[in-house]
C-alpha positions, 0 to 999 in steps of 0.5 A: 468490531468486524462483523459480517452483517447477518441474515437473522429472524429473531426479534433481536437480529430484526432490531439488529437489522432495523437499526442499520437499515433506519439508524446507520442506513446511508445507502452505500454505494451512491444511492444516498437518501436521509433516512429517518432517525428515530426507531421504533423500538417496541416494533419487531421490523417485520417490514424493514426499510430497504438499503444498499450495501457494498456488492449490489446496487440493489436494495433490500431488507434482508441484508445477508447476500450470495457473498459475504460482507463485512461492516465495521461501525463507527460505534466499533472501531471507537470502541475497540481502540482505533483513531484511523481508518488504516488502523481499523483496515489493518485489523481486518482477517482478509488484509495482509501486512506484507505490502507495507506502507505508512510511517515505519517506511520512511525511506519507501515510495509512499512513506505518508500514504497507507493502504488497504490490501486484501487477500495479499494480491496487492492494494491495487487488486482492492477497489477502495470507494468512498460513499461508492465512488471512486476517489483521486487516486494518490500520486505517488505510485506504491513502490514506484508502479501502482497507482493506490488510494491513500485512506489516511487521508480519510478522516474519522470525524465523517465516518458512519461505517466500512463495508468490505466486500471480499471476492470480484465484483467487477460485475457492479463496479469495474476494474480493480474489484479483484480481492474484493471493495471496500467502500467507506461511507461518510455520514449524510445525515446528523441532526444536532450539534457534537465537539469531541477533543482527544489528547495521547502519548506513548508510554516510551516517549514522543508521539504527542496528539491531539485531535478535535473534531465538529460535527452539525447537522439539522433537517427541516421539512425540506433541507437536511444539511451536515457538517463537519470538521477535523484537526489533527496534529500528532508528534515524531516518534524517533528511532531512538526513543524505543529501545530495540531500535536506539542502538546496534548493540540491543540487537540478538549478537548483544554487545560483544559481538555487534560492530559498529557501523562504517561511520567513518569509513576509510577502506581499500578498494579492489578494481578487479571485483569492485570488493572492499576490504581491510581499513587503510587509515585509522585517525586516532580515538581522539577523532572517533570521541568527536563524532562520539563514535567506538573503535574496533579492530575486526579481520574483515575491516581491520581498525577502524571508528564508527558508530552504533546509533545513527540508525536511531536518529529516523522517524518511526512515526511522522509528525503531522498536521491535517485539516479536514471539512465536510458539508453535505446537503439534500433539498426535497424539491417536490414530485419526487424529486430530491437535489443532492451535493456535497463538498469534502477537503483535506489538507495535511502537512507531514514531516518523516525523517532520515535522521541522517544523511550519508555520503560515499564514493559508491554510488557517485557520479563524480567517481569516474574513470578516465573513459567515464565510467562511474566506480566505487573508489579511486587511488589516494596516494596518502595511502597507497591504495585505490580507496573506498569512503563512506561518511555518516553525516550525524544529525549534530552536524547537520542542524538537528534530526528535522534537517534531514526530514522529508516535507509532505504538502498534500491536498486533496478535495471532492465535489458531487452534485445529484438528482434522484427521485421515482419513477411511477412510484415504483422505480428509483433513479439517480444521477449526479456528476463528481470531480475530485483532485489530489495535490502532492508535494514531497521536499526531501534533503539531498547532497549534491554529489559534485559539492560534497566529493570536492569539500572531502576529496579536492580536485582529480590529480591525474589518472591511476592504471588498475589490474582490470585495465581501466584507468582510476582517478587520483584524488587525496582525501582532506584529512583534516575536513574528514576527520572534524565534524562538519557544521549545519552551514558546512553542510546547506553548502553542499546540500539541496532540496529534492522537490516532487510533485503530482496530482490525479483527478477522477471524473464521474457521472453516473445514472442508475435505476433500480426497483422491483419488476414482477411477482415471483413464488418467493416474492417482488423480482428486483433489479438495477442497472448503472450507466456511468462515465469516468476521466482519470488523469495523471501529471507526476513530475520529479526533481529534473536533477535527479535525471541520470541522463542529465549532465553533471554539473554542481546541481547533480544529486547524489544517490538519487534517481529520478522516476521520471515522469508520468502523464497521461489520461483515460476515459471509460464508459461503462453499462452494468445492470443486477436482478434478484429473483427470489424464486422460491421463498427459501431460494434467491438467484442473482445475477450481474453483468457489466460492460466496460469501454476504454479510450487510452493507449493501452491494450485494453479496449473493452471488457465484458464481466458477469457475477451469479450467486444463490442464496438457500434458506433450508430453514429459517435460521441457516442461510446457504450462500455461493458466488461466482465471478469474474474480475478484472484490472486495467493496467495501472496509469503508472505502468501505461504512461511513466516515461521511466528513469533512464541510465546508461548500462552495460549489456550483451546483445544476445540475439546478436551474439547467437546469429552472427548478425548486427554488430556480430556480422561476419563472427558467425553464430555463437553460443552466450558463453563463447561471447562471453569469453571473448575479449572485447567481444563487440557484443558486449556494449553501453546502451540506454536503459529505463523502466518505463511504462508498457502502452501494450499491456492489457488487462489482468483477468480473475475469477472468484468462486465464494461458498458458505452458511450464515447460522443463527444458532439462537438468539444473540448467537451466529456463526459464518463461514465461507471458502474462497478462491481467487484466480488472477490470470495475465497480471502484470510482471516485471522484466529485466534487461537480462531476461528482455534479451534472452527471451528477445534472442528466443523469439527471433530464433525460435530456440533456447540457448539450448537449442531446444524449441522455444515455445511462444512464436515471433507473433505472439502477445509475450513475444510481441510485448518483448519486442516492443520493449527492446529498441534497435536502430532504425527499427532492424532486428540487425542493428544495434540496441538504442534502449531496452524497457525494462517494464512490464508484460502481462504475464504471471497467474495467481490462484489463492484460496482459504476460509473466513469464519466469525462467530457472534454472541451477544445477551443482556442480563437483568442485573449485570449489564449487557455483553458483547462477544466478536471473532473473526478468523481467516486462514489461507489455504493454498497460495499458488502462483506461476510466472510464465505460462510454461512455468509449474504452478507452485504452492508458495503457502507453507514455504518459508513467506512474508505473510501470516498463513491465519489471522485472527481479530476479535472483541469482548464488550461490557455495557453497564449502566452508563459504562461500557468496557471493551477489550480487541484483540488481533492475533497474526499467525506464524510467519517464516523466520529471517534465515527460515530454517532451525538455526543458531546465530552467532551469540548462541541464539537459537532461531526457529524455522518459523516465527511464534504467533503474534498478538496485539491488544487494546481496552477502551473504558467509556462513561457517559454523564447524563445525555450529552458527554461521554468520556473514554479512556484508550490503551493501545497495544496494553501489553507492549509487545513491539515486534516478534523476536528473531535470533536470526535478524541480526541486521538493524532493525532485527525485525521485519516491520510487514510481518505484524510489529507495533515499534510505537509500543503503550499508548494512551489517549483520553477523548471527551464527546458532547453533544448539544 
């Protein structure tokens, strides 16, 4: 359950406390220490052993601080139904579902990683630390650009607790400390021996699981040691086995008014505005019963055969198999002195599948004119008609759904070793160096364009003339192959495998030294300082064949384009240091800077952040709270060192065209529309194109301003609240070519298309980032354009604020049992954003969005005797509809501006047989509810997965533990 870990007084908050400190207390952000096991229960922890948690390098036995903090135990997530990491972060207030990632993405960028995203910034503004250090980061970029931590690849057998720390923190831990960290912390410290084993299913089929878990440890006078092992293997889960999903027709048209997809598409093609049109050739139902596919005669399409249920054939849930291991180890060396290391492996084999492969002459680098410019169609003399194909290749025809699957081969490992001890018994330090690396491999099928275009349509017979001037191919579609299914051997002649790879190392050495340093009113003035240096690397390295600037041959693949490259390094030094002065007994100060050094080809050289905040305790039970800091975030490696993918694009040279100058020489200044009406206009020419990374970003900047109470009302019973805002200034801002040219036109001349003054001069950083990003022969601003980037500048602001509020209860009762009450509500307040400094700030909250505005999470627990009950619920607030506006479709459906609320719910019931075997019974997502329903997402899948949905449906898993 999400608990913010609170500031208490009462005997049962000091056991509360007491028991985190002592039994959970693994210090959390690499100052890890064994701590003692046993707990004195008839003792009221008057003087609690310090610890350290998420949001300071400072120990202390008061763990409530300036800012709020979230701590999900083991024992919690266990208890209301999670077997994963996501799927406990999924659950958190403060995370969004917009930026989605995971299984349901099957045809994304990171279609086997997911992602913890707080307060909808993005997850490269969260800091993910695992036991307080920085992990590799996942090679595969997040929808292409960002650099993300994949926490899938955490597993839970070595899990003791999560904190989450909302707000900036780049004051204790650096760059990407914008939303707030959320530091996982593995257990260091296990005496005794468990095996867990846990089986599951789905109520509607597939998804298959079973997991098996180790965990050991022993201490002794000097040694303390733990280990641990996990397995994991779960099945797919087809499209076709959830019913909104298996068929078009189960969509808000119904039956009646759904057509089926082009599956078997024949169509008229017209050069003159690359349109398609009605069908020119119909083979008969006989041909439609092979492929098992439904003929319809539509205005649009005319007649024509094809299919409800391709889509079906696609994974929503990958099959996977993973191992992982852990051992770590202290060894009490003597004055003070204790030697630390440990090592942890994970290792995991995926499958996600397409289900389907498709093939048309869109998109297909053997459809090309006479001058060699790539179109949508061609002229078939069979038909007299310049023709548009598309093709659906069944999973029948290709071997089974798997033949269409992506392969994923990732790996990934960490190594640390350390020293710590004290210093004139008062002052604590550490040191220890970490290495840790993240192998990927993704394999996905592919068609290989040159193979598959003759298989259907043979050789090019000659060149047809079109209306818009340009000359067509003539090619005579193979009848007698289109209409027959293929076979798999038909279909691995033509075919290939598409092999990415990549792999991230981070380095770190650290030193910290903490401890109090003087007397003040409200007690010992304590500190802690860092000093630290890290070494990322990145080598991400796609298939050569996907390059568009390589030349066709028969290995070209079709509909797929390479990212290109990316490699590239960074060092950083970084010197931090934190003092808590508690200057009256109920006021406490703290303060924290940081200093960071960078050595890469960026922009950044250095950054300077800071954190304050106060606590006030008017009286024993309430505790007064604010924060402020400032943030920031190196550009991502990705968007610094990606050689990027590049084409060959057709564009208009616009600061040409507006001076008379380089290729407009002697035309005299014009405006766009006049080079745009002429005729073969010399400024409207092919250059290269590419999204590549952008070595003069810097870095993004923020602000984070926290405010609120913790109230222990009475015994059992707390309250929190606390109002945040968040500020991003500079963050990083996609451009395109047409956006680069005109701006690039501006800043050369000083106006706007409209004459009016443009307001950034030639020399500053927006101009200077445009500049950079268009290239012209031999550097002249006169000579024509050779590529255009179009990458990223630092740009845009984000302002974002809103309140978290949870409230807690819990109390025992002489003859029914002890009960446990949890809820957590967060809701957004303002969402403002801005691309450009000249821009007007506007507040996106309440217009039509792909977030919930609120998100509420919250639990009920029943402990009797050796039963323990818990039911977890996670409700995701309105969201705008699919059209976002009151409407009809076309069925009669009504479908509202926004969409109703959405609820999940989960019940676990456990039962432990004497000291040793503990059994527990899960039901996930108990009501079924898979989507939230739209009359307006008439388009497969008719819901959006990224606004709250659980397509996998009922599910079931019985776990037994023993410990020995």
């Amino acid at each position: 359950m999400q608990k913010a870990i609170r500031f208490k007084r009462s005997p049962l908050a000091q056991a509360t406390i007491a028991a985190l400190a002592m039994a959970l207390a693994v210090p959390a952000l690499a100052q890890n220490q064994t701590t003692n096991n046993q707990q004195d229960e008839d003792e009221e922890a008057k003087e609690l052993e310090a610890v350290q948690v998420v949001g300071s390098r400072i120990k202390r036995a008061e763990i409530e601080g300036p800012a709020p903090v979230t701590v999900i135990t083991r024992e919690d997530f266990e208890r209301e139904g999670f077997s994963t990491v996501a799927d406990v972060l999924d659950t958190l207030t403060q995370n969004t579902t917009a930026s989605f990632t995971g299984d349901l993405a099957v045809a994304g960028f990171t279609p086997n990683a997911q992602v913890v995203n707080l307060r909808a910034l993005g997850p490269g503004y969260t800091l993910t630390l695992i036991n307080g250090r920085r992990p590799a980061q996942y090679p595969q970029p997040y929808n292409r650009d960002n650099n993300v931590v994949n926490v899938r690849a955490i597993p839970t057998a070595m899990i003791e607790r999560i904190e989450v720390l909302t707000g900036g923190a780049s004051a204790i831990y650096g760059s990407d400390a914008v939303a707030g960290v959320v530091n996982i912390v593995l257990r260091n410290s296990y005496d005794g021996q468990s095996v867990r084993g846990q089986i599951g299913t789905t109520a509607e089929g597939g998804g298959d699981s079973f997991v098996a878990e180790y965990v050991g440890g022993f201490t002794s006078d000097r040694w303390s040691t733990i280990f641990g092992a996990q397995y994991t293997h779960s099945e797919p889960v087809f499209a076709r086995q959830r019913d909104i999903l298996s068929d078009t027709r189960n969509g808000p048209l119904g039956r009646a008014l759904t057509n089926p997809g082009l599956a078997l598409a024949t169509l008229a093609f017209n050069p003159a505005n690359a349109g398609i049109g009605r069908s020119v050739y119909y083979p008969g139902q006989e041909v439609c019963d092979r492929f098992g596919y439904t003929t319809v005669n539509t205005a649009a399409r005319g007649q024509y055969c094809g299919g409800f249920t391709a889509p079906a054939s696609r994974s929503i849930s990958n099959k996977e198999d993973s191992y992982a291991a852990r051992v770590y180890t202290t060894f009490d060396a003597g004055d003070n002195l204790e030697l630390f290391g440990g090592i942890s492996v994970y290792k995991q084999e995926a499958i996600a599948s397409s289900g389907t492969e498709f093939w048309a002459t869109s998109g297909n680098a053997f459809i090309r004119t006479q001058d060699d410019r790539q179109v949508n169609g061609y002229f078939d003399p069979q038909f007299n008609s310049f023709t548009f194909l598309q093709r659906i290749l069944n999973p029948f025809e290709l071997g089974g759904e798997e033949a269409a699957s992506t392969k994923f081969d990732e790996q990934t490992y960490d190594v640390l070793l350390g020293a710590r001890g004290t210093l004139a018994d008062r002052f604590d330090w550490e040191a220890s160096a970490s290495y840790g690396r993240y192998d990927y491999e993704q394999d996905r099928p592919r068609l290989l364009a040159q193979g598959i275009t003759d298989y259907f349509l043979g050789p090019v017979e000659g060149f047809q003339l079109a209306s818009n001037g340009l000359r067509y191919q003539i090619r005579r579609l193979n009848l007698a192959r289109w209409n027959q299914p293929i076979t798999p051997e038909v279909y691995r002649s033509f075919s290939t495998r598409v092999i990415n790879e990549g792999e991230t190392t981070a380095s770190q050495a650290n030193f910290s030294l903490s401890g109090d340093l003087f007397e003040l009113p409200g007690g010992n003035a304590g500190f802690a300082s860092v000093l630290e240096y890290a070494r990322q690397t990145v080598d991400l390295r796609s298939d050569a064949r996907t390059n568009p600037l390589r030349p066709r041959d028969g290995q070209t693949v079709y509909n797929l384009v390479s990212s290109g490259r990316t490699v590239g390094d960074r060092d950083r030094v970084a010197i931090g240091g934190e003092i808590r002065l508690p200057v009256l007994s109920t006021l406490t100060a703290n303060l924290a800077a940081r200093y960071d050094k960078y050595d890469d080809i960026t922009e950044v050289d250095d950054a300077v952040t800071y954190q304050a905040g106060l606590e006030f305790r008017p009286i024993e039970d309430i505790l007064l709270r604010a924060s402020y800091a400032t943030s920031f975030r190196a550009p991502d490696m990705q968007l610094v060192y990606a050689e990027g993918a590049a084409s060959f694009s057709g564009i208009r040279d616009e600061y040409a065209c507006r001076s008379g100058t380089g290729v407009a020489q002697g035309l005299g200044a014009r405006t766009l529309a006049q080079c745009q009406a002429a005729v073969g206009d010399p400024t409207a020419y092919t250059t290269q194109t590419t999204i590549a990374g952008n070595p003069l970003l810097k870095e993004e900047e923020g602000t984070s301003l926290t405010a609120g109470f913790v109230w222990d009302i009475a015994e059992g019973l707390s309250l929190t609240a606390d109002y945040y805002r968040i500020k991003l200034e500079d963050q990083s801002l996609q451009l395109t070519s047409g956006f680069l040219l005109q701006n690039e036109a501006d800043c050369r001349l000083g106006v706007r298309r409209d004459g009016s003054p443009f307001p950034n001069a030639i020399d500053s950083a927006f101009c200077q980032n445009v500049l950079g990003l268009v290239s012209r022969q031999g550097g002249q601003a006169n000579a024509a354009i050779t590529r255009i980037n179009s990458a990223y500048i630092n740009s845009a602001l984000l302002d974002t604020s809103g309140v978290d509020a949870s409230v807690s209860y819990d109390f025992d009762t002489a003859s029914a049992g002890s009960f446990d009450f949890e809820l957590g509500w967060s809701i957004k307040l303002t969402d403002k954003s801005k691309q450009f400094a000249s821009d007007p700030l506007v507040d996106t909250r309440d217009v039509p969005s792909i977030e919930s505005r609120s998100r509420v999470r919250g639990s009920a627990s029943w402990s009797y005797d050796d039963w323990t009950t818990t039911v977890f619920g996670t409700r995701f607030g309105t969201v705008s509809s699919f059209n976002g506006v009151d409407g009809t479709n076309a069925a009669g459906g009504f479908y509202p501006r926004r969409l109703k609320p959405y609820m999940l719910y989960n019940m676990t019931v456990s039962k432990r047989f004497g000291d040793d075997i503990t059994a527990t019974f899960t039901v996930v997502n108990v009501m079924n509810n898979q989507y939230r329903f739209d009359n307006g997402a008439t388009g497969y899948p008719f819901f959006e997965y990224y606004l709250g949905a659980d397509p996998l449906g009922r599910r079931y898993a019985l776990s037994v533990q023993y410990r020995f």
